[in-house]
C-alpha positions in Angstrom: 149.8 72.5 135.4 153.0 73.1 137.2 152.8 74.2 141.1 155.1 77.7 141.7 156.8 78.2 145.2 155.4 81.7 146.3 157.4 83.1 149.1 155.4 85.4 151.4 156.9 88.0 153.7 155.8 90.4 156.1 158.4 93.6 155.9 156.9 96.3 157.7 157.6 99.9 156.1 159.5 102.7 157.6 157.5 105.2 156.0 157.2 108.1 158.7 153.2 108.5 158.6 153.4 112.1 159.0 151.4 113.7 155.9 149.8 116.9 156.2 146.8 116.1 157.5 145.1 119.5 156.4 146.0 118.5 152.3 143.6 116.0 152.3 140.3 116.1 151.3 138.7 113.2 153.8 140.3 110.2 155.8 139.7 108.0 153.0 142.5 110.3 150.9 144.9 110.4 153.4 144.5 106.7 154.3 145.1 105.8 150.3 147.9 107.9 150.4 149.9 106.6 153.5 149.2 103.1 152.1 150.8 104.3 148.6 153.8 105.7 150.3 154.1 102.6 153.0 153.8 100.2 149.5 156.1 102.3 147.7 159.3 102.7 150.3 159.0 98.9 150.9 159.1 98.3 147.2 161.8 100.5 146.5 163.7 99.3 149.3 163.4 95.3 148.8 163.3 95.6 144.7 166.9 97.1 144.6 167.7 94.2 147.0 166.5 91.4 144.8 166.4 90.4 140.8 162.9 88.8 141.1 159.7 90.6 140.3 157.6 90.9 143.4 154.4 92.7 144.5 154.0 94.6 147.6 150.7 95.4 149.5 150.6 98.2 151.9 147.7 99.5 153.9 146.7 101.8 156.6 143.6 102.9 158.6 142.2 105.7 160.3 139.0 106.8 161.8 137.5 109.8 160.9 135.6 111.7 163.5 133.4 115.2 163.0 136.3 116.1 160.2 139.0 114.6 162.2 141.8 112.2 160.9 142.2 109.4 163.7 145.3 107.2 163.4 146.3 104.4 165.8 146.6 105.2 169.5 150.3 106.4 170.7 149.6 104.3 174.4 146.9 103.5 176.3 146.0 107.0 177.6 145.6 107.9 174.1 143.5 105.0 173.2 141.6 105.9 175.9 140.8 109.1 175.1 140.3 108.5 171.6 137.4 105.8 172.9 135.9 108.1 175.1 135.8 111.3 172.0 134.0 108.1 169.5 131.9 107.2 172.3 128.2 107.4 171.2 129.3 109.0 167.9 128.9 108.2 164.4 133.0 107.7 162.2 133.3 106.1 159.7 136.8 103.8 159.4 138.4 103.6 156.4 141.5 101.3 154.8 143.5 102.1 151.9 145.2 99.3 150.3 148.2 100.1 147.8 149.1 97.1 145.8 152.7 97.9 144.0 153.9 95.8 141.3 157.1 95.9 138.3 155.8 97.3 135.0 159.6 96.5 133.6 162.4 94.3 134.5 166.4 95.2 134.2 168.1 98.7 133.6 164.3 100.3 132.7 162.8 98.7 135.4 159.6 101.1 136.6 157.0 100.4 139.3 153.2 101.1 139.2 150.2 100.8 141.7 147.0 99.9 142.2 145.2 101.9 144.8 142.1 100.2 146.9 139.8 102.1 149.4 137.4 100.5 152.0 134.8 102.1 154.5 132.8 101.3 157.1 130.3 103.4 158.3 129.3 102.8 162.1 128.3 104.1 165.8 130.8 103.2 168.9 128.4 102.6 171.5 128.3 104.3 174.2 131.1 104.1 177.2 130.5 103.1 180.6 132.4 104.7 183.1 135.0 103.1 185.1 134.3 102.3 188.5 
């Protein structure tokens, strides 16, 4: 069996994560759907810069609150407050994973995608207050 080099690399996406949230059915929909997008503008971006067929794995999470679509905190205050609206309240958390890969190489080259979903279900316990 003959051992293949795989060269890894991190290339974050600069996919503006600014979907309508109110088109979306649940945060599990909108969280496959930023990863799809994040997957897809780092593919297209990278594959015109390169000859080799590559794959490209996007994600994102969100917490979803009472109907609410919960992204990551803008600061602290934010991430504050986000903590203090989950305390003692049940969300569930879920990832989308987007997994991008070349159906076709050359002049007729096309990309497809995989899409992934994961959930958690949980309870933040309850906050204490600062002293």
């Amino acid at each position: 069996m003959r051992a293949t080099q795989r060269v890894v690399q991190v290339v974050p996406s600069t996919f503006e994560e600014n979907l309508d949230k109110n088109l979306f059915l649940n945060g599990a929909a909108y969280a496959l759907e930023t990863a799809k997008h994040k997957a897809m503008e780092v593919s297209k971006r990278t594959w015109l810069a390169s000859d080799l067929p590559h794959l490209v794995i996007g994600a994102d999470t969100v917490v979803e609150l009472e109907g609410s679509i919960l992204e990551k905190p803008k600061d602290a205050a934010n991430a504050e407050s986000m903590l203090s609206r989950l305390s003692g309240q049940r969300h569930a958390v879920h990832t989308g994973v987007a997994m991008v890969l070349p159906h076709s190489t050359g002049a007729r080259a096309q990309r497809r995608w995989m899409l992934f979903l994961h959930c958690l279900h949980g309870r933040y316990l309850q906050m204490q207050q600062r002293l």
